[in-house]
C-alpha positions, -999 to +999 in steps of 0.1 A: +464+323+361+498+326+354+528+340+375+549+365+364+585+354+363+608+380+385+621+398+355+587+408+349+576+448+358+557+462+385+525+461+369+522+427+357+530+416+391+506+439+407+481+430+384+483+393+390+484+396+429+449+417+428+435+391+410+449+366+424+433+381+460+397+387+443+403+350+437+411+344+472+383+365+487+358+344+467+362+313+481+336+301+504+346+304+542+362+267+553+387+264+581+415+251+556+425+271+521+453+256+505+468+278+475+492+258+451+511+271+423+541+281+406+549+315+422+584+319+415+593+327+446+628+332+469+619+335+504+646+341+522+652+331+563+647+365+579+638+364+619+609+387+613+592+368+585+589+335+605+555+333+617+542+340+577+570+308+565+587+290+590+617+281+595+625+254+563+639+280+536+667+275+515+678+312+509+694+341+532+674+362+510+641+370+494+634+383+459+610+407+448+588+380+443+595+364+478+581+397+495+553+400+474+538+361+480+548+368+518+531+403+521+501+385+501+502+355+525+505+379+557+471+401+543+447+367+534+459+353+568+479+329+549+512+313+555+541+299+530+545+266+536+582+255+517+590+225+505+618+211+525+646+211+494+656+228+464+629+227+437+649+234+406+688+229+396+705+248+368+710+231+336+747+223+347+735+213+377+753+235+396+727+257+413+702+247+433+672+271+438+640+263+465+613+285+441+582+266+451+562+271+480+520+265+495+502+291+507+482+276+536 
């Protein structure tokens, strides 16, 4: 699976997200699921969205795709788990982005 970058529309996202859950729903029933993949992701540090990812990310703000992993996380009683630095710098190394995150 594959997915979709944020420039991407409404329907490619959707799509990928309902698969991605009947994925999700057909694993067998152990304690620990770990989910690992390039989501694309901005999750930004807003008070309310702490118990779903902590307290380690980079950003004030989410982007369309940061509210869809977290509202996906929140409904598989998963949570983001960030990694602790920025994950990608700009070509003229300017920009520093954290866009990759675990869904425990």
């Amino acid at each position: 699976m594959h997915a979709p970058s944020e420039e991407k529309n409404n329907d490619s996202k959707d799509s990928f997200y309902d698969e991605l859950g009947q994925v999700i729903d057909n694993f067998p029933k152990y304690h620990i699921k770990i989910l690992l993949g390039d989501f694309k992701v901005k999750v930004g540090r807003v008070n309310i969205l702490k118990l779903t990812i902590g307290n380690e990310s980079l950003h004030q703000d989410s982007n369309d795709n940061g509210v869809r992993i977290v509202n996906f996380a929140t409904s598989k009683t998963l949570v983001v788990m960030s990694i602790h630095t920025y994950t990608w710098t700009s070509p003229d190394g300017k920009t520093h982005n954290q866009i990759d995150h675990t869904d425990r």
